[in-house]
RODOTI-169193 format. One record per atom (N, C-alpha, C): residue in three letters; atom name; residue number from 1; z, y, x. Coordinates in steps of 0.05 Angstrom, whole numbers, m for minus. Example, Ala and Ser with C-alpha at 12.3 -4.5 7.8 and 13.67 -1.06 7.14 Angstrom:
<nodes>
<"ALA","N",1,<156,m114,264>>,
<"ALA","CA",1,<156,m90,246>>,
<"ALA","C",1,<156,m66,264>>,
<"SER","N",2,<142,m45,257>>,
<"SER","CA",2,<143,m21,273>>,
<"SER","C",2,<157,1,258>>,
</nodes>
This chain:
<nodes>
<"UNK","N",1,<m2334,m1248,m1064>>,
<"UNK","CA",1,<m2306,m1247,m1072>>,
<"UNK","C",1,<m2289,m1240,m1048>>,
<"UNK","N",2,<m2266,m1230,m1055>>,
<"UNK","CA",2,<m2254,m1218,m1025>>,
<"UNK","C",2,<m2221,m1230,m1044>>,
<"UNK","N",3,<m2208,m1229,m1013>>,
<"UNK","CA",3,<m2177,m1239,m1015>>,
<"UNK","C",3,<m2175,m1225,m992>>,
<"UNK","N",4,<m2140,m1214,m995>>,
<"UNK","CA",4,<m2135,m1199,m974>>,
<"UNK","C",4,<m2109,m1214,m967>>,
<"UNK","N",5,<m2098,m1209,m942>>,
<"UNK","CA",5,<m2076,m1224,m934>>,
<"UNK","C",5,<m2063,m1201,m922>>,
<"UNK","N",6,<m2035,m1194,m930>>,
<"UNK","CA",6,<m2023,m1164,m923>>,
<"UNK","C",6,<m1996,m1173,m915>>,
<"UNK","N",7,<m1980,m1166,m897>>,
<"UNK","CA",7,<m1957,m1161,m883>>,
<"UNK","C",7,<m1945,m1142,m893>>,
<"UNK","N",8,<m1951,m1120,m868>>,
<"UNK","CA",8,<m1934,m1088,m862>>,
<"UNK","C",8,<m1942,m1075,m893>>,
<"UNK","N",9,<m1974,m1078,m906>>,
<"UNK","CA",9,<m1975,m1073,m925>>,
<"UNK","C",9,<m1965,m1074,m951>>,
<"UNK","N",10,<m1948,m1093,m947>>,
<"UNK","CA",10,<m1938,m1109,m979>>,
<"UNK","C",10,<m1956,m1117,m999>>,
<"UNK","N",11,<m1979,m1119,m1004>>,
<"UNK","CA",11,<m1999,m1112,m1019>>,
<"UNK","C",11,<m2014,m1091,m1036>>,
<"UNK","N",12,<m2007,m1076,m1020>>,
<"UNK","CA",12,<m2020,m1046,m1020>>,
<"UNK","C",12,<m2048,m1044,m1022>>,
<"UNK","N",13,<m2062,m1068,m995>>,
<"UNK","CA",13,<m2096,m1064,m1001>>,
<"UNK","C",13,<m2097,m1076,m1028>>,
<"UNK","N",14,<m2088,m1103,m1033>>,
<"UNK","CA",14,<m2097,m1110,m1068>>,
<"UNK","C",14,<m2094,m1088,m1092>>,
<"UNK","N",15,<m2076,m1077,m1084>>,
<"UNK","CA",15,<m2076,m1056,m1113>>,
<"UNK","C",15,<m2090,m1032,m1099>>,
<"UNK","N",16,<m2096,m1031,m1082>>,
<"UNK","CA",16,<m2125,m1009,m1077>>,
<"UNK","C",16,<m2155,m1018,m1090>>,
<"UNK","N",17,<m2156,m1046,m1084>>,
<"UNK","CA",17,<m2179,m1059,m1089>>,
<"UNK","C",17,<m2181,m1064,m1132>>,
<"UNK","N",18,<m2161,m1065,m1134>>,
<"UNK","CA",18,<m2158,m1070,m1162>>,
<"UNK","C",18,<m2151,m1042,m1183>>,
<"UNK","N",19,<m2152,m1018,m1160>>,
<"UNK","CA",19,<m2156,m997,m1183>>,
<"UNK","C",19,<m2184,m992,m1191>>,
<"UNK","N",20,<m2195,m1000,m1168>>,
<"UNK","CA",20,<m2229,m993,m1182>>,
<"UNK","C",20,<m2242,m1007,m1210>>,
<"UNK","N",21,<m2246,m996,m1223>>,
<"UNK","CA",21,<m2250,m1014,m1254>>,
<"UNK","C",21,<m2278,m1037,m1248>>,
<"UNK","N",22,<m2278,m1059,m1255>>,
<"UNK","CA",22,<m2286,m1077,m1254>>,
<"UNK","C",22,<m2285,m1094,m1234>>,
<"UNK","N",23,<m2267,m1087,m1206>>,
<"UNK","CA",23,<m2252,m1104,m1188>>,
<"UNK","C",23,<m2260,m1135,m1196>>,
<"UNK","N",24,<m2256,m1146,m1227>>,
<"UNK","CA",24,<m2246,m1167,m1230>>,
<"UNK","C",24,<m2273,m1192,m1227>>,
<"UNK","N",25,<m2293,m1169,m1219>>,
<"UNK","CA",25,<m2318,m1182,m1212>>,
<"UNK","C",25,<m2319,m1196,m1179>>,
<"UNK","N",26,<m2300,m1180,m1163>>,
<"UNK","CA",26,<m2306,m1185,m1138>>,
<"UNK","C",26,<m2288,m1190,m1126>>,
<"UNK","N",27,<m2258,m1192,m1142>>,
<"UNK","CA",27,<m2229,m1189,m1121>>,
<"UNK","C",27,<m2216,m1216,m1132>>,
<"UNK","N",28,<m2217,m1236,m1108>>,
<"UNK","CA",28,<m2207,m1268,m1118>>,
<"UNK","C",28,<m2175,m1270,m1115>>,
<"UNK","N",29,<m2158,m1253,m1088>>,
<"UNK","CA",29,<m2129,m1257,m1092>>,
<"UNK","C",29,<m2117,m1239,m1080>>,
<"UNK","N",30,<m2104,m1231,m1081>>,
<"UNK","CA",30,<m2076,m1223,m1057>>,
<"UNK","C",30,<m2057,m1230,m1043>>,
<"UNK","N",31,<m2059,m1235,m1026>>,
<"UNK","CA",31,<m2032,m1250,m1008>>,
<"UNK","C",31,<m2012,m1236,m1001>>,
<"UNK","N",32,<m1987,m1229,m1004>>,
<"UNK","CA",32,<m1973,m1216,m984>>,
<"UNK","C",32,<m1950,m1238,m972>>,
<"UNK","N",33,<m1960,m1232,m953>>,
<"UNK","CA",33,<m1935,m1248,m922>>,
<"UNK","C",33,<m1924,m1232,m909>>,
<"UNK","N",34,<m1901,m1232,m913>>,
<"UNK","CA",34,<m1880,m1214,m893>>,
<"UNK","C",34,<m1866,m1226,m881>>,
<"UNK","N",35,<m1857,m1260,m887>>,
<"UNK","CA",35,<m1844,m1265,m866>>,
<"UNK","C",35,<m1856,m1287,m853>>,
<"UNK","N",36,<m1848,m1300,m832>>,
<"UNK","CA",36,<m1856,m1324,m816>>,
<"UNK","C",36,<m1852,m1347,m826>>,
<"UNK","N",37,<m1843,m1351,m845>>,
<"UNK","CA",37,<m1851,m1377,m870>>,
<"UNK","C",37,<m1866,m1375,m890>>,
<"UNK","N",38,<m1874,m1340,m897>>,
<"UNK","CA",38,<m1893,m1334,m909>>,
<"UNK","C",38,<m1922,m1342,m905>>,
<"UNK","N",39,<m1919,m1325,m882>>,
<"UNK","CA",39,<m1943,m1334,m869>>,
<"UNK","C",39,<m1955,m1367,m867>>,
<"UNK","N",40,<m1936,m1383,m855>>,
<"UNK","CA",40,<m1939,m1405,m855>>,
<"UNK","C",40,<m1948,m1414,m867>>,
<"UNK","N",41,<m1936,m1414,m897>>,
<"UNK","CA",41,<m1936,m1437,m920>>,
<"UNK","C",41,<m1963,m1415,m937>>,
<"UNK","N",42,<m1965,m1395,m935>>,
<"UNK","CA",42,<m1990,m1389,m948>>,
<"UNK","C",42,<m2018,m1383,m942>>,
<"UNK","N",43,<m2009,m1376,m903>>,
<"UNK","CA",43,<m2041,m1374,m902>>,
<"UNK","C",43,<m2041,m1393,m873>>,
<"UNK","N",44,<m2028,m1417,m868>>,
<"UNK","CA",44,<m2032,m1434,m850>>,
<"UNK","C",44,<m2026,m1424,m822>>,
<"UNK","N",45,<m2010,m1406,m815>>,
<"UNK","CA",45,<m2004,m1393,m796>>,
<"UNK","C",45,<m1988,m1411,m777>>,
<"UNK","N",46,<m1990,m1412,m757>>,
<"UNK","CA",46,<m1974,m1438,m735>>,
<"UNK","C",46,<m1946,m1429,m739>>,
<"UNK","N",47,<m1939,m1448,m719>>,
<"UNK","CA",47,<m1904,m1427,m728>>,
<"UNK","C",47,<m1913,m1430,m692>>,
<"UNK","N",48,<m1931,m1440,m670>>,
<"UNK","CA",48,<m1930,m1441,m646>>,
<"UNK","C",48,<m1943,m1411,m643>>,
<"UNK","N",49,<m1959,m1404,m656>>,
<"UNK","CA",49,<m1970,m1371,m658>>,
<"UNK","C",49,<m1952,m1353,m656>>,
<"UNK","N",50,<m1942,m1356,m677>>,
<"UNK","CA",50,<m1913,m1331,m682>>,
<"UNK","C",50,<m1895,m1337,m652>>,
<"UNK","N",51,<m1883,m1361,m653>>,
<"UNK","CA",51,<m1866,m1360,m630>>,
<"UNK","C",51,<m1879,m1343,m605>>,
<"UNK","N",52,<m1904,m1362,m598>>,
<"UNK","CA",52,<m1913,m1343,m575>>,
<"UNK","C",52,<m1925,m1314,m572>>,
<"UNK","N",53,<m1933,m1302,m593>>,
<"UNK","CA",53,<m1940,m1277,m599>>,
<"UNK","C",53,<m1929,m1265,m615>>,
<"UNK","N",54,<m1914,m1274,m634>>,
<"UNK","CA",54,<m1902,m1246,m655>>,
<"UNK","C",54,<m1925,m1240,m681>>,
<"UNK","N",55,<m1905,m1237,m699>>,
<"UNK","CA",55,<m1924,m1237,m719>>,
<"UNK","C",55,<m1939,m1211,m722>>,
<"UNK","N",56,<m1942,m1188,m700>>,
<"UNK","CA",56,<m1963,m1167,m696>>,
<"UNK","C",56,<m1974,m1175,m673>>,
<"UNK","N",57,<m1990,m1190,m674>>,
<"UNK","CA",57,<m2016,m1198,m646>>,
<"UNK","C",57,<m2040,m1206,m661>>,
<"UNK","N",58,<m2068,m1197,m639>>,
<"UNK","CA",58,<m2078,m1207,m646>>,
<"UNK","C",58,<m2084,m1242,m651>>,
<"UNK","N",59,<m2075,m1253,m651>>,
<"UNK","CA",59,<m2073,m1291,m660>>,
<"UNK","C",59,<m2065,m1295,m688>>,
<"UNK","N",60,<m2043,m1275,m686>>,
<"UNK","CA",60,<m2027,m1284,m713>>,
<"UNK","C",60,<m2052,m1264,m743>>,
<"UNK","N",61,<m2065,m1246,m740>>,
<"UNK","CA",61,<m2075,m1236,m757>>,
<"UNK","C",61,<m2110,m1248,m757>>,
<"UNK","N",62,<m2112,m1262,m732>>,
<"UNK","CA",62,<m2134,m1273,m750>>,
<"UNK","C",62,<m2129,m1301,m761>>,
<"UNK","N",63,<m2108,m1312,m750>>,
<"UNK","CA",63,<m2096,m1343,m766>>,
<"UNK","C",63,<m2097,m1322,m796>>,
<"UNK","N",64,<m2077,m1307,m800>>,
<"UNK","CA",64,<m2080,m1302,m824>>,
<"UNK","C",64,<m2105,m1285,m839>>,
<"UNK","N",65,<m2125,m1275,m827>>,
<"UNK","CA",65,<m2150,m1269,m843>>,
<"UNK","C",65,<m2170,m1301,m845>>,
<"UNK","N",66,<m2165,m1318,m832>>,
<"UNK","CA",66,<m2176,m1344,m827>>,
<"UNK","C",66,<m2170,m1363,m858>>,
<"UNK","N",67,<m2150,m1369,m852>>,
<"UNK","CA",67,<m2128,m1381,m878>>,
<"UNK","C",67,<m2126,m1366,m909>>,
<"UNK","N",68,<m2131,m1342,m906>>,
<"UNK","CA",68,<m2132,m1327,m925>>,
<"UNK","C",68,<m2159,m1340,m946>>,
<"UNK","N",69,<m2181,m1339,m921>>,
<"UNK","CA",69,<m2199,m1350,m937>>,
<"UNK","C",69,<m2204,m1383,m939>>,
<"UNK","N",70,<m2190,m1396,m927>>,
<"UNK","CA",70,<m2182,m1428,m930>>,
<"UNK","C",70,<m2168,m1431,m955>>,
<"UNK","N",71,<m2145,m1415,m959>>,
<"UNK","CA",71,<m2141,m1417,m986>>,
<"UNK","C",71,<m2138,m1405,m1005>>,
<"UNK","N",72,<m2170,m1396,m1011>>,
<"UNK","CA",72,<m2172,m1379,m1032>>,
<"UNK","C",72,<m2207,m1388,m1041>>,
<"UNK","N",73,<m2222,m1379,m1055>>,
<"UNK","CA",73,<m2250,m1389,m1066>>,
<"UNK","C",73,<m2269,m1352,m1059>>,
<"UNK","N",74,<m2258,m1334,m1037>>,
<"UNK","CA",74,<m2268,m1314,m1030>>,
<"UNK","C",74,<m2289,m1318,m1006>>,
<"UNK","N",75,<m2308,m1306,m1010>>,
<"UNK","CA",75,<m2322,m1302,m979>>,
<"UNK","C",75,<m2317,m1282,m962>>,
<"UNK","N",76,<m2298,m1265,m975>>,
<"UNK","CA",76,<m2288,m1232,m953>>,
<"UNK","C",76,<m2263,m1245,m954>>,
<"UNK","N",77,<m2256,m1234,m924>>,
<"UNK","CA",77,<m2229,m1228,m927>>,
<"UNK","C",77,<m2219,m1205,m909>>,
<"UNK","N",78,<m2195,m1191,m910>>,
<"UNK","CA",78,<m2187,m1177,m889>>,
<"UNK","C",78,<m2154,m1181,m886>>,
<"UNK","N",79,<m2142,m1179,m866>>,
<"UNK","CA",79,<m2110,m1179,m858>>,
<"UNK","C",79,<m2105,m1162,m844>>,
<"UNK","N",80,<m2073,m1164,m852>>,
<"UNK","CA",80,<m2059,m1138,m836>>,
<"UNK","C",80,<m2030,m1148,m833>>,
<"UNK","N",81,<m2026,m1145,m803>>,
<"UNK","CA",81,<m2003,m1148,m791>>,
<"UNK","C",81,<m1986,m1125,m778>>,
<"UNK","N",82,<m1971,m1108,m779>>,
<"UNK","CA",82,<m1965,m1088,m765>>,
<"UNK","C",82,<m1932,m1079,m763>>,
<"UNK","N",83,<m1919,m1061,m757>>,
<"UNK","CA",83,<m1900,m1050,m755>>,
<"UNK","C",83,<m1903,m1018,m770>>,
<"UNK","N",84,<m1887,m1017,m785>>,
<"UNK","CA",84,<m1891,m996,m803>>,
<"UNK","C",84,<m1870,m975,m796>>,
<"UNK","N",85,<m1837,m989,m788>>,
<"UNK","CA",85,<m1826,m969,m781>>,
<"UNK","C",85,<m1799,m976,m799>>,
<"UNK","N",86,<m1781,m959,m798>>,
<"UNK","CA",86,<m1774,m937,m782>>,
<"UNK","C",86,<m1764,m955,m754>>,
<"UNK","N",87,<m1764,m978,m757>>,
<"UNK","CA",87,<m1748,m990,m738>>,
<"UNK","C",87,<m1766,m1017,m727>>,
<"UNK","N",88,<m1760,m1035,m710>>,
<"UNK","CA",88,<m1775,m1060,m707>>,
<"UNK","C",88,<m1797,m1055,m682>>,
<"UNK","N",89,<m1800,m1023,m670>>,
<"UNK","CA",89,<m1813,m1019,m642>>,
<"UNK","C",89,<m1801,m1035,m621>>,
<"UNK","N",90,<m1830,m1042,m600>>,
<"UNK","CA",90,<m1817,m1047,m577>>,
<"UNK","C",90,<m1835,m1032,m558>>,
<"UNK","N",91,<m1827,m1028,m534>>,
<"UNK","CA",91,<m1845,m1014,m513>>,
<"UNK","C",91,<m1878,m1024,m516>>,
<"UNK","N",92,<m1878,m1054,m518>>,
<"UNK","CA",92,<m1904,m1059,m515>>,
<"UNK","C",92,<m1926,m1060,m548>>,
<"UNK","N",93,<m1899,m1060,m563>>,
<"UNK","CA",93,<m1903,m1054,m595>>,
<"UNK","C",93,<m1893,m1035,m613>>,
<"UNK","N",94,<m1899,m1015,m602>>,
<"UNK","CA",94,<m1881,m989,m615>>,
<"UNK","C",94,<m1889,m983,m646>>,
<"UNK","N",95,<m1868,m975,m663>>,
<"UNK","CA",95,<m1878,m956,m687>>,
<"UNK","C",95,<m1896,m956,m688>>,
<"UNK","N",96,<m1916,m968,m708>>,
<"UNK","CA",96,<m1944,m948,m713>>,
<"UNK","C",96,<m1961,m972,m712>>,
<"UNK","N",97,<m1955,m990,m691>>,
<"UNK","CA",97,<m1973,m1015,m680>>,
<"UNK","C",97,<m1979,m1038,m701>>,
<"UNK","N",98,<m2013,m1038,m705>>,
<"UNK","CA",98,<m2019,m1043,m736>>,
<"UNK","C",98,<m2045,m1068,m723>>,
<"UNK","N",99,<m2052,m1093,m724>>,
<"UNK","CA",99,<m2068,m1103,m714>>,
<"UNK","C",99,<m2089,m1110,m749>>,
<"UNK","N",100,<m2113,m1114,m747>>,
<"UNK","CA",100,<m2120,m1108,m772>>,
<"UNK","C",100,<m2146,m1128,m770>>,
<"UNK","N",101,<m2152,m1157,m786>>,
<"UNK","CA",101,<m2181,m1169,m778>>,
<"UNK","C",101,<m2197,m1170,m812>>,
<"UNK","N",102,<m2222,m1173,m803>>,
<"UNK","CA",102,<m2246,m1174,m831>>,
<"UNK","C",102,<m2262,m1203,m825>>,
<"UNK","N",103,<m2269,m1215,m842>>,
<"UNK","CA",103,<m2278,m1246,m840>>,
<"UNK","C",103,<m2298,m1250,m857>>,
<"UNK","N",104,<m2317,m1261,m855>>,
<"UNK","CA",104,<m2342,m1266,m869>>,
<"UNK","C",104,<m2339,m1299,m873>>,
<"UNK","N",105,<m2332,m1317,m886>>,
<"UNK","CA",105,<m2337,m1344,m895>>,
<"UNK","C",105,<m2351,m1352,m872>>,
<"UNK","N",106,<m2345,m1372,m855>>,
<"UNK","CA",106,<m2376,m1387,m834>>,
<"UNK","C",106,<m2375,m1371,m833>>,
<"UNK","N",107,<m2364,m1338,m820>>,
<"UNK","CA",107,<m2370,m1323,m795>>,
<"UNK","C",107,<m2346,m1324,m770>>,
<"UNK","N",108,<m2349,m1298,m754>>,
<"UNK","CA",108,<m2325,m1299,m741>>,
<"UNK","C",108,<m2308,m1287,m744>>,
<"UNK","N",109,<m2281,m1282,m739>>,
<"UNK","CA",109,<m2266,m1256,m744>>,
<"UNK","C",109,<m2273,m1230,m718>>,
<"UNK","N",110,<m2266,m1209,m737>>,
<"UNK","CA",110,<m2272,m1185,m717>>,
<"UNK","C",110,<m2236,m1172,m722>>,
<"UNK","N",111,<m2228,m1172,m697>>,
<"UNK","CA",111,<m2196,m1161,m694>>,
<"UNK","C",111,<m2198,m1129,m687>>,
<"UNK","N",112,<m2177,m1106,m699>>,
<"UNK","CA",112,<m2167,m1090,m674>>,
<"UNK","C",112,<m2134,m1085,m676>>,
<"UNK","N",113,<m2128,m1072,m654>>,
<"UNK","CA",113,<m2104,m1054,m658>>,
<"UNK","C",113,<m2101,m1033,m658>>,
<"UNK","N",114,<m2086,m1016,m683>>,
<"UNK","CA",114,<m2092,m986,m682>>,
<"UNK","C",114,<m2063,m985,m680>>,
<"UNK","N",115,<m2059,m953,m669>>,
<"UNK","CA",115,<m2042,m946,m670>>,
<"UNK","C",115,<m2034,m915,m685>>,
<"UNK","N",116,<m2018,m919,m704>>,
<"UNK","CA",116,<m2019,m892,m728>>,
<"UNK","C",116,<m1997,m890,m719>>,
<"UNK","N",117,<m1988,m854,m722>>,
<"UNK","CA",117,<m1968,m832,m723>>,
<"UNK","C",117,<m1959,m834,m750>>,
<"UNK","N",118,<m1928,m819,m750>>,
<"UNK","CA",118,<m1923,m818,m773>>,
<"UNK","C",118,<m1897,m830,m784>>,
<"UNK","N",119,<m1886,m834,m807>>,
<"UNK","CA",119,<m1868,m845,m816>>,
<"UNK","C",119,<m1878,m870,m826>>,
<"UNK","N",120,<m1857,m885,m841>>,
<"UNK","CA",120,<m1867,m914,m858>>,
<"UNK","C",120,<m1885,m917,m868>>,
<"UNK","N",121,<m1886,m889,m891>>,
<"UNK","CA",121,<m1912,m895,m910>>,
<"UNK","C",121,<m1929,m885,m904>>,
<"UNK","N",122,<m1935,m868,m884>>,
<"UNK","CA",122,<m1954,m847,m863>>,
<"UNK","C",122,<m1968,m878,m845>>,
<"UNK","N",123,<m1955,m889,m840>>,
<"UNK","CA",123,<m1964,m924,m824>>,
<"UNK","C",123,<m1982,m943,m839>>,
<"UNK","N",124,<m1964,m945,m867>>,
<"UNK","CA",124,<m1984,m961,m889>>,
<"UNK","C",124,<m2001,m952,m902>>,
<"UNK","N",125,<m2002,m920,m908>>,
<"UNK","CA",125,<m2022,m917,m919>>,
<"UNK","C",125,<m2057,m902,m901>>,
<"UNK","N",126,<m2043,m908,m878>>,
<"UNK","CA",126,<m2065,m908,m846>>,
<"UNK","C",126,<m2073,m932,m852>>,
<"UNK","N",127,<m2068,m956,m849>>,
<"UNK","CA",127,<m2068,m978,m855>>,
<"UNK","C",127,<m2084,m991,m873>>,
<"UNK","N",128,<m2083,m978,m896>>,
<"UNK","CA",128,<m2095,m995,m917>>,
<"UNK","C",128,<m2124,m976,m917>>,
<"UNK","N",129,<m2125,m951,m916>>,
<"UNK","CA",129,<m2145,m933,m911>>,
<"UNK","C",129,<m2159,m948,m886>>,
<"UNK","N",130,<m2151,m956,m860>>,
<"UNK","CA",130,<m2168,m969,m841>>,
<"UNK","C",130,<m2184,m997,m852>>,
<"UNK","N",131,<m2169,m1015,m861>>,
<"UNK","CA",131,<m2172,m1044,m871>>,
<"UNK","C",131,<m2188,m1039,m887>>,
<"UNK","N",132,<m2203,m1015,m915>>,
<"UNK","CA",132,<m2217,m1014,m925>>,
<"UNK","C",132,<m2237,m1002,m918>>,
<"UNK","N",133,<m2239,m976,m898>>,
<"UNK","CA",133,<m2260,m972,m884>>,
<"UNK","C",133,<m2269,m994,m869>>,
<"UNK","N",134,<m2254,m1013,m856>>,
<"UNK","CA",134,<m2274,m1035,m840>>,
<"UNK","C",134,<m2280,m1051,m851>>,
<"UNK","N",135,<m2270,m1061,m877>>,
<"UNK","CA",135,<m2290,m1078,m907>>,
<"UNK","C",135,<m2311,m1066,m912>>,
<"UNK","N",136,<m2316,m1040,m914>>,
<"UNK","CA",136,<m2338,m1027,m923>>,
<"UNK","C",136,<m2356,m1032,m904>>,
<"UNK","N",137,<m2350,m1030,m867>>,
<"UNK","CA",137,<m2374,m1026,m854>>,
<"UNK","C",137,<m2388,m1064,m854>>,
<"UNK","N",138,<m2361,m1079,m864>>,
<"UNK","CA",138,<m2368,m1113,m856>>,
<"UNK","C",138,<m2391,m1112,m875>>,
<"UNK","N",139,<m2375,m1104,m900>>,
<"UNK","CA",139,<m2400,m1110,m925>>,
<"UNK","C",139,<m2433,m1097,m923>>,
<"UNK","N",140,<m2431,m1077,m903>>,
<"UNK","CA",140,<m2461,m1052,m908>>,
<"UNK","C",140,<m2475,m1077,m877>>,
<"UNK","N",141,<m2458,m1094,m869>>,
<"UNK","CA",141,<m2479,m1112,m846>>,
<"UNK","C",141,<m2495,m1123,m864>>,
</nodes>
């Protein structure tokens, strides 16, 4: 079973995962968190995380691929934290800056940060295309 925990995405990977017909065999929830109470209250995210890192770091996206599957009955999970745009860059987090983790139940998390070109939806839909290519390579281990 997989649950996904989405930010920048809005829940874009869940309704990727749920156009495939019979999804309803393998897809347990969707989360979307966008804000810093979101996060909190749904996938156990510190609020000492966010303060010290921002809710695009790596900490804050594997608290939330972690929690995702704490509260949910899934053994996949994947998250996505990022900046989509048009606005919300900083020098050390510019446009585009997308941190992205995949989780195995009793495994560990595997984090990265990509960085996509592009406009808003040119960001999210890099995004959700990455987050499902790296579900595919978690699942073919």
């Amino acid at each position: 079973m997989l649950v996904t925990a989405e930010s920048c995405t809005g829940g874009w990977i869940a309704k990727a995962v749920t156009d495939v017909p019979g999804s309803s065999d393998w897809f347990d929830c969707g989360l979307a968190a966008y804000s810093y109470e979101a996060k909190q209250a749904l996938l156990g995210v510190r609020p000492e995380t966010l303060e010290k890192f921002g809710a695009v770091s790596r900490e804050t996206v594997i608290e939330m691929v972690s929690g995702a599957l704490s509260h949910s009955g899934a053994t996949v999970a994947v998250a996505v934290t990022g900046i989509a745009g048009p606005g919300g860059g900083t020098p050390d987090k510019p446009v585009g800056t997308v941190w992205i983790a995949w989780k195995r139940r009793g495994g560990y998390p595997k984090a990265e940060v990509v960085r996509f070109d592009g406009d808003r939806e040119a960001v999210r839909r890099q995004t959700v295309e990455c987050a499902l290519k790296g579900l595919g390579g978690l699942l073919d281990q």
